[in-house]
Chimera marker file (.cmm) of the C-alpha trace (Angstrom):
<marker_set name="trace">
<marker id="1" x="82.470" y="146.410" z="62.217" r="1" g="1" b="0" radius="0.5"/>
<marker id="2" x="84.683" y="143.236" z="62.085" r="1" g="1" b="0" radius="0.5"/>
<marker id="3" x="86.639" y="144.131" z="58.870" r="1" g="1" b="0" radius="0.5"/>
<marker id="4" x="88.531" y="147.134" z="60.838" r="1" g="1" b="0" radius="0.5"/>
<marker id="5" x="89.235" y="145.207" z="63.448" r="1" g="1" b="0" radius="0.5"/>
<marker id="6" x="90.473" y="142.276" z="61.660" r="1" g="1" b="0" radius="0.5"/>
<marker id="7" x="93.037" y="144.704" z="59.628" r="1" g="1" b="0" radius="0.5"/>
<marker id="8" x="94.009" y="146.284" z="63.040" r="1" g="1" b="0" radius="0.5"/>
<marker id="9" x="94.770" y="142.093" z="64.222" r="1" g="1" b="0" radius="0.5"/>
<marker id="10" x="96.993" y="141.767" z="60.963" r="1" g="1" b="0" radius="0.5"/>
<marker id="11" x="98.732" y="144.954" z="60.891" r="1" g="1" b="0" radius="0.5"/>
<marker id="12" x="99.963" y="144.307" z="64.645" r="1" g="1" b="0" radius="0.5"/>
<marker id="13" x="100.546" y="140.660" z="63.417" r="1" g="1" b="0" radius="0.5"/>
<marker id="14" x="102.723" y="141.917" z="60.824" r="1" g="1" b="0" radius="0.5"/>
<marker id="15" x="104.423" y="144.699" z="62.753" r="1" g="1" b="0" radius="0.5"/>
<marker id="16" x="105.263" y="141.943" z="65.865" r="1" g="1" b="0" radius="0.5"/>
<marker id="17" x="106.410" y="139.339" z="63.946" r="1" g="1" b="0" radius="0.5"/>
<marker id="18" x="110.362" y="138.352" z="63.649" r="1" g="1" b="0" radius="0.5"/>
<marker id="19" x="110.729" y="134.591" z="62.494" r="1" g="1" b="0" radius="0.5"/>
<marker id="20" x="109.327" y="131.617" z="61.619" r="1" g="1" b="0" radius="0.5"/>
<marker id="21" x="109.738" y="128.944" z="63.696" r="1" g="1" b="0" radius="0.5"/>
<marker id="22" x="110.138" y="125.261" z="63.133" r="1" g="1" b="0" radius="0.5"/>
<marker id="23" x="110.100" y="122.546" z="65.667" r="1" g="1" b="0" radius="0.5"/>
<marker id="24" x="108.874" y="119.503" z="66.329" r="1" g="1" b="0" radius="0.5"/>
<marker id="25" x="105.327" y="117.641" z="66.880" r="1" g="1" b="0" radius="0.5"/>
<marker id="26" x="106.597" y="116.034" z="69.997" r="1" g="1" b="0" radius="0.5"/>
<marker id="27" x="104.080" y="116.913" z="72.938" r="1" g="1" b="0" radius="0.5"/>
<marker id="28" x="107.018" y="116.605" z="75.453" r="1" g="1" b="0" radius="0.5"/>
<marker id="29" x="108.179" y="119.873" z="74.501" r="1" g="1" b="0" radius="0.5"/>
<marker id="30" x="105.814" y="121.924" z="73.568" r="1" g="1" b="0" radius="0.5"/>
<marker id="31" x="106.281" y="123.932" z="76.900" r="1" g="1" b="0" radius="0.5"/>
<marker id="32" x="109.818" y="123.797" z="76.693" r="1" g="1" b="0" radius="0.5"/>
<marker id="33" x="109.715" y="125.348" z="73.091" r="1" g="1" b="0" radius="0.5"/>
<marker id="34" x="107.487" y="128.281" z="73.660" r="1" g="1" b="0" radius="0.5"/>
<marker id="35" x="109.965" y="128.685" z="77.012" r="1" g="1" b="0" radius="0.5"/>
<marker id="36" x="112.816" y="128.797" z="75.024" r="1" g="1" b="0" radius="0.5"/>
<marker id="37" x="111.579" y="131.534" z="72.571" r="1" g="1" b="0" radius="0.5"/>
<marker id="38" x="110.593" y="133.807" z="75.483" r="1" g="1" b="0" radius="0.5"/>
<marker id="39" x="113.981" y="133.758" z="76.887" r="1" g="1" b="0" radius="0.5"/>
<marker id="40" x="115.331" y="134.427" z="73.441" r="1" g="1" b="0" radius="0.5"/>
<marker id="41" x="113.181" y="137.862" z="73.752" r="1" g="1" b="0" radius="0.5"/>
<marker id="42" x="110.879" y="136.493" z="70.760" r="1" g="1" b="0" radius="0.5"/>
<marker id="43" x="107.360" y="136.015" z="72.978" r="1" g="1" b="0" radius="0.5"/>
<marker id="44" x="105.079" y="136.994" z="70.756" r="1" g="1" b="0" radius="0.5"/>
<marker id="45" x="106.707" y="138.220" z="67.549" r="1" g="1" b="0" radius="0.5"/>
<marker id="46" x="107.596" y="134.961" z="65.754" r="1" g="1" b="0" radius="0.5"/>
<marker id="47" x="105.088" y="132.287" z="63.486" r="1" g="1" b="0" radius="0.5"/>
<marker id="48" x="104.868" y="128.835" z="64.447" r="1" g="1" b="0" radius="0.5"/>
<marker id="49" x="105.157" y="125.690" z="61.701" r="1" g="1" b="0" radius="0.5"/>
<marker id="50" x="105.817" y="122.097" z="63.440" r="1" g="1" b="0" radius="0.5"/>
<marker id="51" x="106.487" y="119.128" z="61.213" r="1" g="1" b="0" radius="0.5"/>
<marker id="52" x="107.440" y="115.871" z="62.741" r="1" g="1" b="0" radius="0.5"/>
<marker id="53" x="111.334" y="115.572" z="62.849" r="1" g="1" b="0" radius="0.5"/>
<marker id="54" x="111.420" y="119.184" z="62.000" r="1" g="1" b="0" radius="0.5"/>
<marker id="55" x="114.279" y="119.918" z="60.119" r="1" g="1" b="0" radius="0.5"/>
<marker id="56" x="114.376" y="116.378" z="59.201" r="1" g="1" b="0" radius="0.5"/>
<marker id="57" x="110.181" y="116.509" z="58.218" r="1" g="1" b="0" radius="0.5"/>
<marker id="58" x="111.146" y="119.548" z="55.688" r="1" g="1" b="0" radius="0.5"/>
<marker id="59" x="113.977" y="118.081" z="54.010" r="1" g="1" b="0" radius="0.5"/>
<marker id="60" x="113.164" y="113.817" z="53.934" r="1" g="1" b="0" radius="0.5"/>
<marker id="61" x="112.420" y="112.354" z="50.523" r="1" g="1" b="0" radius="0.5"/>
<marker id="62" x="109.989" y="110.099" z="52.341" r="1" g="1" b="0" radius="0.5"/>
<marker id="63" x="107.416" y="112.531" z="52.773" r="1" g="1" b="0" radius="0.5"/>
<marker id="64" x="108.333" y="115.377" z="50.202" r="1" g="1" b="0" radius="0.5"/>
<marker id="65" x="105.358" y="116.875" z="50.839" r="1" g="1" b="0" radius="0.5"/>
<marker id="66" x="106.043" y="118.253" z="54.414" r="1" g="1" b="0" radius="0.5"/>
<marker id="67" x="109.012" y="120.002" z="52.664" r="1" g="1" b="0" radius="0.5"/>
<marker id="68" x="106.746" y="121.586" z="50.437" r="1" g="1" b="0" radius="0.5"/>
<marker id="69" x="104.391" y="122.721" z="52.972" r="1" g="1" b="0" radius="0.5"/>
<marker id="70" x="107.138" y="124.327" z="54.912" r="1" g="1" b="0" radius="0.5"/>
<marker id="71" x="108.004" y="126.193" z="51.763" r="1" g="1" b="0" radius="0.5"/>
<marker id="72" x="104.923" y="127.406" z="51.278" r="1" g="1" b="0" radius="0.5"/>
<marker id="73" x="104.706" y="128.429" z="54.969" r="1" g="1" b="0" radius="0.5"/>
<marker id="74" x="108.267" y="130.288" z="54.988" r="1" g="1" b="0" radius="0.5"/>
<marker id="75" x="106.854" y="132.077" z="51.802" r="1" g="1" b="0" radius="0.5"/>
<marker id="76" x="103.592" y="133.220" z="53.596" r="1" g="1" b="0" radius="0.5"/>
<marker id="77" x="105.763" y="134.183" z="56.977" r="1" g="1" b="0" radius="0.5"/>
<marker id="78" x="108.111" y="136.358" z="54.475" r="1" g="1" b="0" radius="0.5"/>
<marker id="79" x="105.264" y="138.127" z="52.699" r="1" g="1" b="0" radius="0.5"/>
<marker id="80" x="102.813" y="138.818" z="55.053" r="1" g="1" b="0" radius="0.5"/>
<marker id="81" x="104.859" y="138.963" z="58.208" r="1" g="1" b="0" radius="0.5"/>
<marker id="82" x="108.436" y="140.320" z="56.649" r="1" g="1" b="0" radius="0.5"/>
<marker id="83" x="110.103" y="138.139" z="58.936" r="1" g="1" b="0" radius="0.5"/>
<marker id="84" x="114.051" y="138.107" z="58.715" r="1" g="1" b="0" radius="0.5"/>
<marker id="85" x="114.974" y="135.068" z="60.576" r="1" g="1" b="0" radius="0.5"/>
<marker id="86" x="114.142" y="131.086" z="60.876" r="1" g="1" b="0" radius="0.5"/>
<marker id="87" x="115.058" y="129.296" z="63.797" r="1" g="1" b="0" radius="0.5"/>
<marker id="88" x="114.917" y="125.440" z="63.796" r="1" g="1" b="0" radius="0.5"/>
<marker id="89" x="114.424" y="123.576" z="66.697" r="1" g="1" b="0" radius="0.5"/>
<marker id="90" x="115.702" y="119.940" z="66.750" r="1" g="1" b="0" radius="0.5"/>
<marker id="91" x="115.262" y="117.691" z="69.626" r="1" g="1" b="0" radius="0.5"/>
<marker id="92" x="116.991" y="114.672" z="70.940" r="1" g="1" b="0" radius="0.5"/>
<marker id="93" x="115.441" y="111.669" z="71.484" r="1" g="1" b="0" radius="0.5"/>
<marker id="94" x="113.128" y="112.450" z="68.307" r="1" g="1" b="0" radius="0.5"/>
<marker id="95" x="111.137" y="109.119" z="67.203" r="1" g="1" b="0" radius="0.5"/>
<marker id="96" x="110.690" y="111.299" z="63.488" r="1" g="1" b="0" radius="0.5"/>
<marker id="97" x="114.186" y="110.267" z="63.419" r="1" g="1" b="0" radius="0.5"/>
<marker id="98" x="113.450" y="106.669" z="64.254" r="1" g="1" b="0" radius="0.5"/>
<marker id="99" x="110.631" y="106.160" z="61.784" r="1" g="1" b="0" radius="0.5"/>
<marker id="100" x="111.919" y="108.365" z="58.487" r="1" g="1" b="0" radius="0.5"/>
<marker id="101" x="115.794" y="107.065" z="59.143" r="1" g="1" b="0" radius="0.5"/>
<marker id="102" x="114.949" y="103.893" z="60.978" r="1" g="1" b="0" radius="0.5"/>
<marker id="103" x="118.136" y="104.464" z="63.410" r="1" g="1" b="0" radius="0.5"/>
<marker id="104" x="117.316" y="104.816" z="67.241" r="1" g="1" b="0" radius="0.5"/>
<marker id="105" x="120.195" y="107.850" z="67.827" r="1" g="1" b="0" radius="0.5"/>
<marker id="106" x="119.141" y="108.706" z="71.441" r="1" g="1" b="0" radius="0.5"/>
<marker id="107" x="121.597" y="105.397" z="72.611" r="1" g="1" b="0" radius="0.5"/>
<marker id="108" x="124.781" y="107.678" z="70.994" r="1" g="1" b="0" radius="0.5"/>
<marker id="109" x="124.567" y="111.082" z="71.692" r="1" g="1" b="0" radius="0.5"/>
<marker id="110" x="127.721" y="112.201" z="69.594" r="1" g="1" b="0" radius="0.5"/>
<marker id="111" x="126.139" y="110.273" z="66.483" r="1" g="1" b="0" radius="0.5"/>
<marker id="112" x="122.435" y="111.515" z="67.238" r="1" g="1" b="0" radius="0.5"/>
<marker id="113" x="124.234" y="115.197" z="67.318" r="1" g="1" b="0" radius="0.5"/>
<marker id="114" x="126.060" y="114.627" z="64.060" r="1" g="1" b="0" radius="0.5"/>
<marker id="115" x="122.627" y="113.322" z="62.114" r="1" g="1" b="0" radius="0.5"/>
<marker id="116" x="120.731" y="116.669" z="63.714" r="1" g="1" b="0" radius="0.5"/>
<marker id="117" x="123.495" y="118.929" z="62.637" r="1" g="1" b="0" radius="0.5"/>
<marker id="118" x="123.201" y="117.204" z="58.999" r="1" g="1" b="0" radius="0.5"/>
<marker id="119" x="119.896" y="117.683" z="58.698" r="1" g="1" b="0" radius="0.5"/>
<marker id="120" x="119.905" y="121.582" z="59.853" r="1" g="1" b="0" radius="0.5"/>
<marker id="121" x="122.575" y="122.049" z="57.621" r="1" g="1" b="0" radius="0.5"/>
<marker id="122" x="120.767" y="120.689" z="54.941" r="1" g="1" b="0" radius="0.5"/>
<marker id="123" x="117.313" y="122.740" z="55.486" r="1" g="1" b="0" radius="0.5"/>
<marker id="124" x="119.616" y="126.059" z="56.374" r="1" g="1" b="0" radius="0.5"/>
<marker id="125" x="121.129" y="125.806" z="53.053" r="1" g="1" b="0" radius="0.5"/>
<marker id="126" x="118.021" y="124.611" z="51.126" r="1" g="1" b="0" radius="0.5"/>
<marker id="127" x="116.555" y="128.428" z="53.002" r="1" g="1" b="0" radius="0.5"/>
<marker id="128" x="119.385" y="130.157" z="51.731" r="1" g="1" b="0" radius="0.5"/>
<marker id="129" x="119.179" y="129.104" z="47.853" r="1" g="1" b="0" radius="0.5"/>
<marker id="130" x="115.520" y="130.631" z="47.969" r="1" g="1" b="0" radius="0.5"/>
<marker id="131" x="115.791" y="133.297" z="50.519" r="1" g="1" b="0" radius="0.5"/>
<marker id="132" x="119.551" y="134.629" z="50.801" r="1" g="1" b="0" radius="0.5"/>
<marker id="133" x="118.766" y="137.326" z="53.172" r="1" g="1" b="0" radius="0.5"/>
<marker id="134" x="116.937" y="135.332" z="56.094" r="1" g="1" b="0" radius="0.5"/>
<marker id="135" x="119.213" y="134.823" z="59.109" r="1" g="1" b="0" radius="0.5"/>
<marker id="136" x="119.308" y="131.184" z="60.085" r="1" g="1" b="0" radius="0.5"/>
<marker id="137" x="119.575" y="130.001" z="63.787" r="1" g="1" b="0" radius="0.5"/>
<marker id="138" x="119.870" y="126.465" z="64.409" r="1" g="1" b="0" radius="0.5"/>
<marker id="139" x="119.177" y="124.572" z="67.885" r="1" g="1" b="0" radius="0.5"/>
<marker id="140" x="119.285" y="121.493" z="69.215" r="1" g="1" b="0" radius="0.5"/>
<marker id="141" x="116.593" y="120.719" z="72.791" r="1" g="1" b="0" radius="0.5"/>
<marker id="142" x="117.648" y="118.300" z="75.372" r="1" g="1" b="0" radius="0.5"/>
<marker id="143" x="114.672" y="116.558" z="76.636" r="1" g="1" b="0" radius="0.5"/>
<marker id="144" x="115.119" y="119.219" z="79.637" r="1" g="1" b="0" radius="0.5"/>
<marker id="145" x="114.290" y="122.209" z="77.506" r="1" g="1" b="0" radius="0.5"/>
<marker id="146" x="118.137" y="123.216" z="77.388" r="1" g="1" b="0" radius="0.5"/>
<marker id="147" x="119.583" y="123.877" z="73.550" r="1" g="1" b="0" radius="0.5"/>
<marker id="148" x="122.460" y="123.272" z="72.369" r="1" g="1" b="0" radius="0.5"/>
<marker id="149" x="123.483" y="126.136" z="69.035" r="1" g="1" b="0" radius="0.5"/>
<marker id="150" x="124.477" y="124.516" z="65.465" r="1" g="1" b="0" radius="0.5"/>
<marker id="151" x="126.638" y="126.478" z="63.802" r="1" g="1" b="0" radius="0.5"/>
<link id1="1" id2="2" r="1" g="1" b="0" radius="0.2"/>
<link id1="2" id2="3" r="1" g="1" b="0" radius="0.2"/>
<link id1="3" id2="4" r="1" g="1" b="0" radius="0.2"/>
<link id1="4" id2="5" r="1" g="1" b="0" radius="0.2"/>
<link id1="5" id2="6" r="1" g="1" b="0" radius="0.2"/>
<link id1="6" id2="7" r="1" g="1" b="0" radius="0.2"/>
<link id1="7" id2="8" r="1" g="1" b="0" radius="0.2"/>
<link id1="8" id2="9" r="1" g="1" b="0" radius="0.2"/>
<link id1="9" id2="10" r="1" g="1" b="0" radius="0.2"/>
<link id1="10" id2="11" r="1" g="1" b="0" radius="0.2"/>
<link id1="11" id2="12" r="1" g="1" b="0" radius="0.2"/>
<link id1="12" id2="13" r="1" g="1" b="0" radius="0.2"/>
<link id1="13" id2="14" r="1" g="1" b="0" radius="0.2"/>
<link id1="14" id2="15" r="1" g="1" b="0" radius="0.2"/>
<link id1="15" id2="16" r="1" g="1" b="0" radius="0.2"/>
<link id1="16" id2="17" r="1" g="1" b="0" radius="0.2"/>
<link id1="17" id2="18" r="1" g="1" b="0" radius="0.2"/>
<link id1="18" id2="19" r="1" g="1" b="0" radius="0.2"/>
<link id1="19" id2="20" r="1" g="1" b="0" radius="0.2"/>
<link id1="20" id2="21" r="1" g="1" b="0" radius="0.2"/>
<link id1="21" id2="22" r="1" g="1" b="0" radius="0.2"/>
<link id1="22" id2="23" r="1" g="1" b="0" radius="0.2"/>
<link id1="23" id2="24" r="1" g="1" b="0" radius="0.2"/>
<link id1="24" id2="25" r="1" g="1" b="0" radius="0.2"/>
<link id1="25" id2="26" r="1" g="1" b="0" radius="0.2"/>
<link id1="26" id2="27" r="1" g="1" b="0" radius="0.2"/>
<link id1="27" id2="28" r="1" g="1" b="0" radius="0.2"/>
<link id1="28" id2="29" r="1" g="1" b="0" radius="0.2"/>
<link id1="29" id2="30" r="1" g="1" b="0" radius="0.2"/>
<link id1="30" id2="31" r="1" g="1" b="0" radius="0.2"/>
<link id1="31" id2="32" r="1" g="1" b="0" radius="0.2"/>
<link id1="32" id2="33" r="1" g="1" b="0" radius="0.2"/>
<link id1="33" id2="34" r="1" g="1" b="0" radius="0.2"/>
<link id1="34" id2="35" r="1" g="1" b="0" radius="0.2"/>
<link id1="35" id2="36" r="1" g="1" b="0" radius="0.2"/>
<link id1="36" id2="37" r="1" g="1" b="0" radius="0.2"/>
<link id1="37" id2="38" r="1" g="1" b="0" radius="0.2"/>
<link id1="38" id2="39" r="1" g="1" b="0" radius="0.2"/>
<link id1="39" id2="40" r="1" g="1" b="0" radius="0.2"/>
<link id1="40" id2="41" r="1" g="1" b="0" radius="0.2"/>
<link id1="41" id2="42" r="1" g="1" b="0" radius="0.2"/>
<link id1="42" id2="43" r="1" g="1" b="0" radius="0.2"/>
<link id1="43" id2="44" r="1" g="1" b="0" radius="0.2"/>
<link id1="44" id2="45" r="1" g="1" b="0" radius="0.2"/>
<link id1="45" id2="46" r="1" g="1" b="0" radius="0.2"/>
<link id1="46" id2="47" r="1" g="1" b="0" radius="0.2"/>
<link id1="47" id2="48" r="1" g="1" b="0" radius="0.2"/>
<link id1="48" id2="49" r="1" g="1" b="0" radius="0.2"/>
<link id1="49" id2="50" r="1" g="1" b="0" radius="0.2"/>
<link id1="50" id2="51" r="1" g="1" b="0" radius="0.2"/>
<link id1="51" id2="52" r="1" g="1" b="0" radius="0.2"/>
<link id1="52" id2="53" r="1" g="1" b="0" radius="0.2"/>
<link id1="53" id2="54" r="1" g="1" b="0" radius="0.2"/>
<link id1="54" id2="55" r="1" g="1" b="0" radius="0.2"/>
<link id1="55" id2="56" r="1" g="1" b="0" radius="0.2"/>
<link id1="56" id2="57" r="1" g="1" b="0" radius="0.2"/>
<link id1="57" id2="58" r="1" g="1" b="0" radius="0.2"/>
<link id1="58" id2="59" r="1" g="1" b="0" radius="0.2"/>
<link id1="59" id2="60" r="1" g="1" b="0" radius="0.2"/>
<link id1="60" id2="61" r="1" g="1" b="0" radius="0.2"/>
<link id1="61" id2="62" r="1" g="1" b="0" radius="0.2"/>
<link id1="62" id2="63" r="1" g="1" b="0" radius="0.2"/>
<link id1="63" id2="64" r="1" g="1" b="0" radius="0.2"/>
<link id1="64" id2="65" r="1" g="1" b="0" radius="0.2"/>
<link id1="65" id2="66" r="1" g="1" b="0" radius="0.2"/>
<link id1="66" id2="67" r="1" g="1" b="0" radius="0.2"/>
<link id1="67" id2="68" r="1" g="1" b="0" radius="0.2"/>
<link id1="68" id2="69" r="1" g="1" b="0" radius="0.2"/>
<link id1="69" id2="70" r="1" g="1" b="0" radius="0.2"/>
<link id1="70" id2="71" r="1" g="1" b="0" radius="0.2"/>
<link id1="71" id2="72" r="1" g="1" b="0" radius="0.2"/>
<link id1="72" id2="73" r="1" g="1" b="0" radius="0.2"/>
<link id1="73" id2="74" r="1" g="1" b="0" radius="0.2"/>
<link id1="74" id2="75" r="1" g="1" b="0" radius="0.2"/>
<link id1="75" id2="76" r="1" g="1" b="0" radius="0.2"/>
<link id1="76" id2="77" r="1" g="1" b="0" radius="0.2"/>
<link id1="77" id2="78" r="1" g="1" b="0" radius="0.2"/>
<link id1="78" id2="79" r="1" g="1" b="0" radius="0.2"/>
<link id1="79" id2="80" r="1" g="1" b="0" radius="0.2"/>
<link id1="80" id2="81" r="1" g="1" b="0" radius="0.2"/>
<link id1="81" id2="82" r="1" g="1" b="0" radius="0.2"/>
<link id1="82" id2="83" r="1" g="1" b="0" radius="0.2"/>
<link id1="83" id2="84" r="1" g="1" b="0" radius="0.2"/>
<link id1="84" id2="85" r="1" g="1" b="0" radius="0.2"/>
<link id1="85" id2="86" r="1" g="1" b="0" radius="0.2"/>
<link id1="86" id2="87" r="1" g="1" b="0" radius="0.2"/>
<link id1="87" id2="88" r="1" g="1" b="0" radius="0.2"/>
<link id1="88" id2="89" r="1" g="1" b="0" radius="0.2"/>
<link id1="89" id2="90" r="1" g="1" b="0" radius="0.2"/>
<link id1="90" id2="91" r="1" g="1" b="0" radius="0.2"/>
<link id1="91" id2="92" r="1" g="1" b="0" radius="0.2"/>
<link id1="92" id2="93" r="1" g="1" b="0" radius="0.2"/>
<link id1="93" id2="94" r="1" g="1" b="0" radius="0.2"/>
<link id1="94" id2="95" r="1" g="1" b="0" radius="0.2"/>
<link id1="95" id2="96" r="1" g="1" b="0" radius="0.2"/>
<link id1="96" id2="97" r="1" g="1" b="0" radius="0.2"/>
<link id1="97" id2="98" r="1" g="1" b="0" radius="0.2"/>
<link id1="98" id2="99" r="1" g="1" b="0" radius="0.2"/>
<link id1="99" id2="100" r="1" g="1" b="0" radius="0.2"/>
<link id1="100" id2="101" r="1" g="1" b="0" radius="0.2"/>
<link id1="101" id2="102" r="1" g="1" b="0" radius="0.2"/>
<link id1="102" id2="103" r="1" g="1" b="0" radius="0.2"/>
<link id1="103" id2="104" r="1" g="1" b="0" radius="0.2"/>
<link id1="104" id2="105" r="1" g="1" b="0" radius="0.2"/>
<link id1="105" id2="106" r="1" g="1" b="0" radius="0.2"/>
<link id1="106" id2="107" r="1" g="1" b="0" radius="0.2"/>
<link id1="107" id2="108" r="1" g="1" b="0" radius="0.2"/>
<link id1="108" id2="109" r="1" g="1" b="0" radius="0.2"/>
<link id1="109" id2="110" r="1" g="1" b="0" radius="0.2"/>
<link id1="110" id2="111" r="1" g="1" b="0" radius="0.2"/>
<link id1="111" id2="112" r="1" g="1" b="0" radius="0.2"/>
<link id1="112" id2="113" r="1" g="1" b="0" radius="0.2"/>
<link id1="113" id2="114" r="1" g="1" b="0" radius="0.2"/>
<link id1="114" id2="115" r="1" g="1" b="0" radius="0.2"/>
<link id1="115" id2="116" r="1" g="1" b="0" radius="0.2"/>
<link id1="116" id2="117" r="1" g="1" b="0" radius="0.2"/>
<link id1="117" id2="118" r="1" g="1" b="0" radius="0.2"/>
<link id1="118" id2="119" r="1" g="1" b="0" radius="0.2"/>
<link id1="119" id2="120" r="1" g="1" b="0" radius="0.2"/>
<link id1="120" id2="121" r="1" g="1" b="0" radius="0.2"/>
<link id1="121" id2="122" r="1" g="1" b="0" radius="0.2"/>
<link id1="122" id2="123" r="1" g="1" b="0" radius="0.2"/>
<link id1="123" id2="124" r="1" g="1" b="0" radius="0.2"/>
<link id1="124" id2="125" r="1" g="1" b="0" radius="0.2"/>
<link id1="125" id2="126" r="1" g="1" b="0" radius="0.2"/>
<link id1="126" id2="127" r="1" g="1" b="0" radius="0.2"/>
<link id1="127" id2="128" r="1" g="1" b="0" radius="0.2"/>
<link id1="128" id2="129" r="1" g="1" b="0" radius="0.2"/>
<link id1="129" id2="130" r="1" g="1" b="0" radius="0.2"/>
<link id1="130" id2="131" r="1" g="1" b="0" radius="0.2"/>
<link id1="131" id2="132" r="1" g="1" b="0" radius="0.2"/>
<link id1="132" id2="133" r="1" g="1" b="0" radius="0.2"/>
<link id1="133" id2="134" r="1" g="1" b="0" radius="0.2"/>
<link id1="134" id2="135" r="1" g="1" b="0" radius="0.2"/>
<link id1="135" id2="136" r="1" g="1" b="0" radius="0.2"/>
<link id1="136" id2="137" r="1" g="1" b="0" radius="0.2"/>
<link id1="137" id2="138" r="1" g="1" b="0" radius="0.2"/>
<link id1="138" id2="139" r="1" g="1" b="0" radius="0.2"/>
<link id1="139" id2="140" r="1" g="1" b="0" radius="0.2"/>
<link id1="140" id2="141" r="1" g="1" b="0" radius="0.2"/>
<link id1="141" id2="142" r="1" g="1" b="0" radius="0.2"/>
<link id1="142" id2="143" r="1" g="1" b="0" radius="0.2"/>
<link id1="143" id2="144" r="1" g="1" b="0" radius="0.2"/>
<link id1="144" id2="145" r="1" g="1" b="0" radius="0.2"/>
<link id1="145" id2="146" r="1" g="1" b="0" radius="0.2"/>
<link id1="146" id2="147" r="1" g="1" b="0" radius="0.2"/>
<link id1="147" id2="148" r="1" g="1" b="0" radius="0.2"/>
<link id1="148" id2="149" r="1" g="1" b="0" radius="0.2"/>
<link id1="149" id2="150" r="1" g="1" b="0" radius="0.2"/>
<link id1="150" id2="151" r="1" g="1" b="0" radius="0.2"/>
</marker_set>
């Protein structure tokens, strides 16, 4: 019957699954994201939410409700899944950027670091005032798939 089989799909769901993921919509790295989370050894055991701007899409006060919806998907990840970690995934050249802080950063790459690593501060801490035990890892992707770690 389907039900037994869809339990046996959830209970290797939950027993795979390590993080939740956040990155952005931006179709030029798509490849370079999923890429980047096999050669972290996560193929396959992490949940995927993508918001525009990604860490800046959860945390902008111009559209609070993509904050909300990552929320909501975090909780989700933690109950059904038991994950233990979040990695964000930043990017540079990120039009999100352009449209919710209406500042081209690409041009600057010291500056366009320093507004990522704001915003990835800001959504690690927001994480950790709700969920104190989930490990955090913060990253930022060079249009060539290579990532720079926030700390």
């Amino acid at each position: 019957t389907l039900l037994p089989l869809a339990a046996a799909r959830f209970a290797r769901a939950a027993d795979g699954t390590d993080a939740l993921l956040l990155s952005c919509m931006d179709y030029r790295l798509t490849g370079k994201t999923t890429e980047y989370m096999t050669g972290q050894g996560m193929a396959g055991k992490y949940d995927h939410v993508i918001l525009a701007g990604a860490a800046l899409g959860a945390v902008t006060h111009k559209f609070p409700d993509w904050g909300h919806t990552f929320r909501q998907h975090l909780g989700v990840a933690i109950e059904l899944h038991h994950i233990h970690e979040v990695v964000v995934l930043d990017h540079r050249d990120c039009g999100a950027y352009k449209v919710i802080l209406g500042h081209d950063y690409a041009g600057d790459p010291a500056a366009e670091t320093k507004v990522h690593a704001e915003m990835l501060h800001r959504l690690r801490h927001d994480i950790h005032r709700d969920h104190p035990k989930l490990a955090v890892r913060l990253g930022l992707m060079a249009l060539d798939g290579t990532v720079e770690t926030i700390t």
